[in-house]
C-alpha positions, 0 to 999 in steps of 0.5 A, spaced: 465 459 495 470 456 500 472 460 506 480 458 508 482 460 515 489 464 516 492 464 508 497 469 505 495 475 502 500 479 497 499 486 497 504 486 491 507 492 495 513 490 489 517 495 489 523 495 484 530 497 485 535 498 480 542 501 480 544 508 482 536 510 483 533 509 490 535 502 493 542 503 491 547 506 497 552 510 493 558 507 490 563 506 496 570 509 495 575 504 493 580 501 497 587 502 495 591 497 494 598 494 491 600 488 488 603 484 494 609 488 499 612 494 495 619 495 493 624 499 495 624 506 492 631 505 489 630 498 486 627 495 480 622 489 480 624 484 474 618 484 473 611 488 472 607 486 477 599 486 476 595 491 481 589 491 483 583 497 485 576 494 486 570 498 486 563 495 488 557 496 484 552 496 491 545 493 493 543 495 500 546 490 505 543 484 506 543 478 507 549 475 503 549 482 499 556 484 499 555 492 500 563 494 501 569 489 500 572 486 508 578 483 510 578 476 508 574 477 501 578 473 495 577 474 489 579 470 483 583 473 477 585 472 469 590 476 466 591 474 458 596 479 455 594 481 447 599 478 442 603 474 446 599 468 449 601 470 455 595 468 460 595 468 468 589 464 471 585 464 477 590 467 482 588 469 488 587 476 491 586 476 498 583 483 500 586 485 507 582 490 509 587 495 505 590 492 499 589 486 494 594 481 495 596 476 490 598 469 491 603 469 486 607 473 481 602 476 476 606 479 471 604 484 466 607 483 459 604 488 454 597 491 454 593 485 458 584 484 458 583 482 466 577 478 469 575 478 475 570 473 480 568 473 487 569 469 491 574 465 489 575 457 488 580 454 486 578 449 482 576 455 476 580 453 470 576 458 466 573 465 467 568 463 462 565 457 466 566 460 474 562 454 477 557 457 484 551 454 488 546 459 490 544 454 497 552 457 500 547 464 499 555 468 497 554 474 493 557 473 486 561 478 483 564 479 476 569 485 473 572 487 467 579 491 466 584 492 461 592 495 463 598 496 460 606 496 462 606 503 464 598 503 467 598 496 470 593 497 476 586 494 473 581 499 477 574 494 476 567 495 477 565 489 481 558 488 478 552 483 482 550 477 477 545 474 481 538 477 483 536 479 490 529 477 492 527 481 499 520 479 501 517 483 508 512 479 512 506 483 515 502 481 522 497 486 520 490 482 521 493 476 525 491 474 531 496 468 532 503 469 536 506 469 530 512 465 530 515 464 523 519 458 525 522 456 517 522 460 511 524 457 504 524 460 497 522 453 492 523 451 485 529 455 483 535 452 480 541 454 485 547 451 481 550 454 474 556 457 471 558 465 471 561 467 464 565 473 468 567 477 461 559 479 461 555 476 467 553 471 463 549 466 468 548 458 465 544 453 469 545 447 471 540 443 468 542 437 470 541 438 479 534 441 476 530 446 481 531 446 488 530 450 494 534 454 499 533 455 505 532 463 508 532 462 516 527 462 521 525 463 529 522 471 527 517 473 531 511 477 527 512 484 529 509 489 524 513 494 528 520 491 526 517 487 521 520 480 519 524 481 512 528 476 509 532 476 503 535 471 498 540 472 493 537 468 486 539 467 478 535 473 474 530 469 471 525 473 464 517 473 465 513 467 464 518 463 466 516 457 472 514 459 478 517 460 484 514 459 491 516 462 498 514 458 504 512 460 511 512 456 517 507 460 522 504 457 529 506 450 525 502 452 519 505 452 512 503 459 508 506 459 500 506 464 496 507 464 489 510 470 485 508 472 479 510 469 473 510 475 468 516 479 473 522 478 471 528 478 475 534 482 473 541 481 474 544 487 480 536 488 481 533 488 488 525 486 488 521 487 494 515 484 496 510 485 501 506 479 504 500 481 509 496 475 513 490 476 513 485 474 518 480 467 518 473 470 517 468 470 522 474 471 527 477 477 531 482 480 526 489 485 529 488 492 526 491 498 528 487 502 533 487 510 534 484 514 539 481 520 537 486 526 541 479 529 545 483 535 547 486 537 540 480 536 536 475 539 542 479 545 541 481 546 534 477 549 529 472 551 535 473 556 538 475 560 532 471 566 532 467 567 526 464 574 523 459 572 517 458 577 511 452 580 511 453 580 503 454 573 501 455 576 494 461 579 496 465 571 495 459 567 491 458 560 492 453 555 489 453 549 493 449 543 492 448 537 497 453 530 497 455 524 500 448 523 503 451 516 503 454 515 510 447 516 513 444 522 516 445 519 523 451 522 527 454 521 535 456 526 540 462 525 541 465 522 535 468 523 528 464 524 522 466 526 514 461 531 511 462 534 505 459 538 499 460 540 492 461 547 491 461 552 485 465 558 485 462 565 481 468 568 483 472 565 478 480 564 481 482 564 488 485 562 494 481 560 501 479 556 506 472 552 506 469 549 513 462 546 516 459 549 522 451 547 525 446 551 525 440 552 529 435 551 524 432 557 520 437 562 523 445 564 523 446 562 530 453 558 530 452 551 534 458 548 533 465 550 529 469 545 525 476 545 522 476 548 515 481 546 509 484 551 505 481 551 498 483 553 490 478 555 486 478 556 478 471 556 477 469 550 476 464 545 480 469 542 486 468 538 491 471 536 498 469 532 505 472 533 511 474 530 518 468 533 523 468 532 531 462 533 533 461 535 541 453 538 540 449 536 544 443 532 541 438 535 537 438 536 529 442 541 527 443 545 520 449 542 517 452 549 513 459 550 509 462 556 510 467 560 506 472 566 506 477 569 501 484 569 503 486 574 507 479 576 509 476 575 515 468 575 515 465 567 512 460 567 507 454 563 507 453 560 499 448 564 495 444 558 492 443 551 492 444 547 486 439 542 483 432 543 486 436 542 494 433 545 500 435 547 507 431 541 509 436 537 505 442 539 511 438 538 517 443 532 520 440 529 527 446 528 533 445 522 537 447 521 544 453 517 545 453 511 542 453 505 547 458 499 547 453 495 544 453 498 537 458 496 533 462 501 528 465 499 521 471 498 519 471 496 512 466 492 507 468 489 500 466 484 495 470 478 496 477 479 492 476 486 489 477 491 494 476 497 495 475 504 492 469 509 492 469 511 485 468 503 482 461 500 481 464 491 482 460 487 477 457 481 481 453 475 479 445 475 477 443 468 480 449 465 484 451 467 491 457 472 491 460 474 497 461 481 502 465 482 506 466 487 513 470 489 519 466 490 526 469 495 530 467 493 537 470 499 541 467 497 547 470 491 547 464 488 550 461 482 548 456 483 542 451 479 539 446 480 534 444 480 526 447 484 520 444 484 514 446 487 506 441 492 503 441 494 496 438 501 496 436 506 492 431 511 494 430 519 494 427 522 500 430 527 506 433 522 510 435 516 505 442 513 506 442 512 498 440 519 495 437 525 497 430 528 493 435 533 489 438 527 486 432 525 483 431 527 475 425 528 470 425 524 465 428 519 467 428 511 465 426 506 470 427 510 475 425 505 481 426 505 488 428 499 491 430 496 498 432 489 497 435 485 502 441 481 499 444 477 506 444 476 513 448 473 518 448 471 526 454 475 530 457 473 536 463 477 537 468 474 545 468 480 550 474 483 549 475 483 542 476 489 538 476 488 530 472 482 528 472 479 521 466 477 517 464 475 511 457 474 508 453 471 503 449 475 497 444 474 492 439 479 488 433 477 490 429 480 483 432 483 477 431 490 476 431 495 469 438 500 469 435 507 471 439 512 466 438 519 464 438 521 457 442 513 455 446 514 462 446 511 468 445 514 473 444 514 482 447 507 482 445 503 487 448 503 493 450 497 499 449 498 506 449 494 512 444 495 518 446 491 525 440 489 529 442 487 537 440 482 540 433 482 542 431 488 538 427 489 533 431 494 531 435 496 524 441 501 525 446 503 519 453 502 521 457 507 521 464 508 519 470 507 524 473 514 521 478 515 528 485 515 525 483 521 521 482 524 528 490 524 531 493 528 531 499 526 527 495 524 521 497 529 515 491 528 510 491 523 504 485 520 500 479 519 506 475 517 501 476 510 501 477 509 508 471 512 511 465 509 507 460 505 510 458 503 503 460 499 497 457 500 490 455 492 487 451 492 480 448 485 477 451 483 470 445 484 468 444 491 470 450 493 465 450 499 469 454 505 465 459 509 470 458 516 467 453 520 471 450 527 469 452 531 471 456 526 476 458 529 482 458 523 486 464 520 488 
């Protein structure tokens, strides 16, 4: 599989906009305007004269989007009296910033149809055939209206016949300086004709597809991101690519967008594009410190009474998320969590973890709690933990508490055959600047999410990739390898003996190493990308319970340093969740150290039994 250097990755973050939802500016208010000077009160034209009232039907202002109407706007108009022959064509209505005045006599005759353009050219002999060019970047603009003797003002609603294509570029991994010096919208047609009665567009076949030109000089600034817009033809699905182009650093990016969108006249489309970064390099990712002070104190100095009648509010909970590791480090994030059975039918409280001294209720350490819902039914949460106890091993404890009581209750059973020995969490002293965290791992091309199992090949390689959090800037050397692991034993990072189930078929336990690759990462570089390749050493049988998959196997990466003969899990860089600013949200995938892969050949079923395992 081939590895490119810095490319353009669509997030395809395509939002939609249309009229009169969010996108839109409500309609600004129409000027007033009269057709040409007035008369004086006592005197009587000789003839009608047509005036005209021009609304907006608005985009967002943007580059060429006329999103109200200015002093020097010209507007082309058509008046065709009914049953009289009488036509008035392209006069021109020049908008001093109050009135739309006609260049000549438009006179009003009978009850009269009135089409409207903009912006106006004079070598228009036909509304219906309103030649444009899309390189001069002009928003074109087109109204109807109809007017007697006795109305002969024609109110128009100037709608947008082209699209507006609005492309936002994002830094986000790139470590270059970031000088975006052209960027360029390829294969589109950028000539035609606008039937002006109903929006109608005509392309000009003949000039073909071409390119148009949307500036450059912008700096990469995920702060003030770097967005341009150009004004296109609407086009139907499946219809010919279009590409936009970048120059970045004197490198050219493209990226095509999708053939199945459409684009639709008065529509603005957004895309958000994110560059990524080289693999094997240092990447740029958003760093957030942890907030000691704040998170020192809260949650931990909270004064907990614990019921003596844990029967008085009963919980049954049963040990999870075993698959980060039993490791933690003083001083640093970590997320625990548990699955939890109310007997207490529906009710509102709260749920926290504490550590505690093994074998006896003496609190060690508070953490933060949550507020939960019950209705009588398994549920399940994970929790962002700052730990500050001294190292040693520590029974992790949920604890729980009604709404509007104040003592806390222990659960009154576990589930699932588990134990207290299942809960015994190790606290490592601070872990040293040589030890890298993780940030994020993937299979190439698929993503993220922690409640799918990504198909990989049997026999030919695939890729893995990962993100180092180096947070002591410090060069760092050493080897990391992939471990496809399924095992049930207290201290595993797969499963806990809990976990396992009588009757099971080909319920093995494995190990297997599925890659390894040297690191070497500068001094002073924060994040670094890294990609590695995997292959299944053996093929195993699909463990099931009663025909269901079941305790899928997990992928984890171990760092050993170098000059070590040491293999250490990586654990998860969860910072972020711990500042203060951060409001809560799907923590889940974003602070695994795990991906779940299964070989083709092991046709691994995704419904567990029971599963309480994300």
């Amino acid at each position: 599989m081939k590895i490119y250097g810095y490319i353009l990755a669509a997030s395809l973050a395509c939002t939609l906009f249309s009229c009169g939802e969010d996108g839109v500016l409500p309609e600004p208010e129409p000027p007033v305007v009269g057709p040409g000077d007035k008369d004086e009160p006592d005197e009587k034209p000789d003839k009608i004269q047509l005036g005209i009232t021009a609304s907006l039907q608005s985009m967002s202002q943007t580059r060429g989007i006329i999103e109200a109407f200015m002093p020097g706007h010209d507007m082309g108009v058509f008046v065709a009296t009914s049953g009289t022959g009488q036509t008035t064509k392209n006069a021109s209505y020049l908008f001093d910033g109050k009135t739309w005045n006609a260049d000549r006599d438009v006179p009003v005759e009978g009850d009269a149809d009135v089409v409207a353009y903009l912006p106006y050219d004079k070598a228009v002999t036909d509304y219906a055939k309103v030649a444009f060019d899309l390189t001069d970047q002009d928003d074109i603009l087109y109204g109807t209206a109809k007017v007697t003797k006795d109305i002969p003002t024609a109110s128009l609603e100037m709608k947008h016949a082209m699209t507006l294509v609005r492309v936002r570029l994002m830094k986000d991994e790139y470590m270059g300086t970031g000088l975006v010096s052209d960027m360029t919208f390829k294969n589109v047609y950028t000539a035609g004709t606008l039937d002006a009665t109903a929006g109608t567009i005509t392309k000009d076949y003949g000039t073909g597809r071409g390119i148009i030109k949307a500036g450059g000089n912008y700096m990469l600034n995920d702060a003030n991101p770097v967005i341009v817009d150009a004004i296109l033809m609407p086009k139907p699905a499946h219809d010919e690519p279009v590409y936009v182009s970048f120059t970045i650093d004197g490198q050219e990016h493209t990226y095509t967008f999708p053939v199945l969108h459409e684009w639709q006249a008065g529509m603005k489309y957004t895309y958000t594009l994110k560059m990524t970064g080289n693999y094997n390099s240092p990447v740029n990712k958003e760093q957030v410190d942890i907030d000691v002070e704040y998170w020192s104190r809260y949650g931990k100095t909270d004064e907990i009474i614990l019921n003596p009648n844990p029967e008085d509010y009963e919980f049954t909970i049963w040990p999870n998320y075993t698959e980060y590791g039993y490791d933690c480090y003083q001083n640093e994030g970590k997320v625990f969590g548990t699955f939890y059975y109310p007997w207490c039918g529906t009710s509102e409280g709260e749920l926290r973890f504490v550590f505690m001294r093994e074998g006896t209720n003496e609190i060690v350490e508070k953490f933060q709690p949550i507020d939960i819902k019950t209705n009588g039914a398994w549920d399940g949460k994970r929790i962002q933990c700052y730990i500050t106890s001294a190292p040693g091993t520590y029974q992790l404890v949920p604890l729980f508490r009604k709404k509007g009581e104040t003592m806390w209750c222990k659960a009154v059973d576990y589930d699932y055959g588990s134990t207290d020995e299942e809960w015994l969490y190790e606290v490592k002293a601070p872990a040293p600047d040589n030890l890298p965290a993780l940030r994020m791992m993937e299979v190439e091309g698929q993503g993220y999410t922690s409640i799918l199992v990504y198909p990989v090949p049997d026999d030919t390689p695939w890729n893995l990739v990962y993100t180092l959090s180096n947070k002591g800037e410090k060069a760092l050397k050493g080897k990391i390898k992939a471990v496809w692991e399924r095992e049930f034993k207290l201290k595993s990072n797969s499963y806990r003996p809990s976990d396992k189930k009588e009757g099971a078929v080909n319920d093995e336990e494995w190990r297997d190493e599925l890659g390894m690759i040297s690191v070497s990462i500068p001094e002073g570089t924060r994040f670094w990308k890294g990609i590695m390749s995997c292959q299944f050493p053996v093929k195993h049988l699909n463990p099931t319970h009663d025909g269901v998959g079941y305790a899928s196997p997990l992928v984890h990466l171990y760092w050993r340093a170098e000059n070590s003969d040491k293999w250490i899990l990586l654990r998860c860089d969860a910072d972020y969740l711990f500042n203060r600013n951060y409001t809560g949200g799907y923590i889940w995938d974003e602070t695994t150290n795990y991906v779940k892969v299964t070989p083709q050949s092991l046709s691994l079923i995704h419904i567990s039994e029971p599963t309480r395992r994300s």
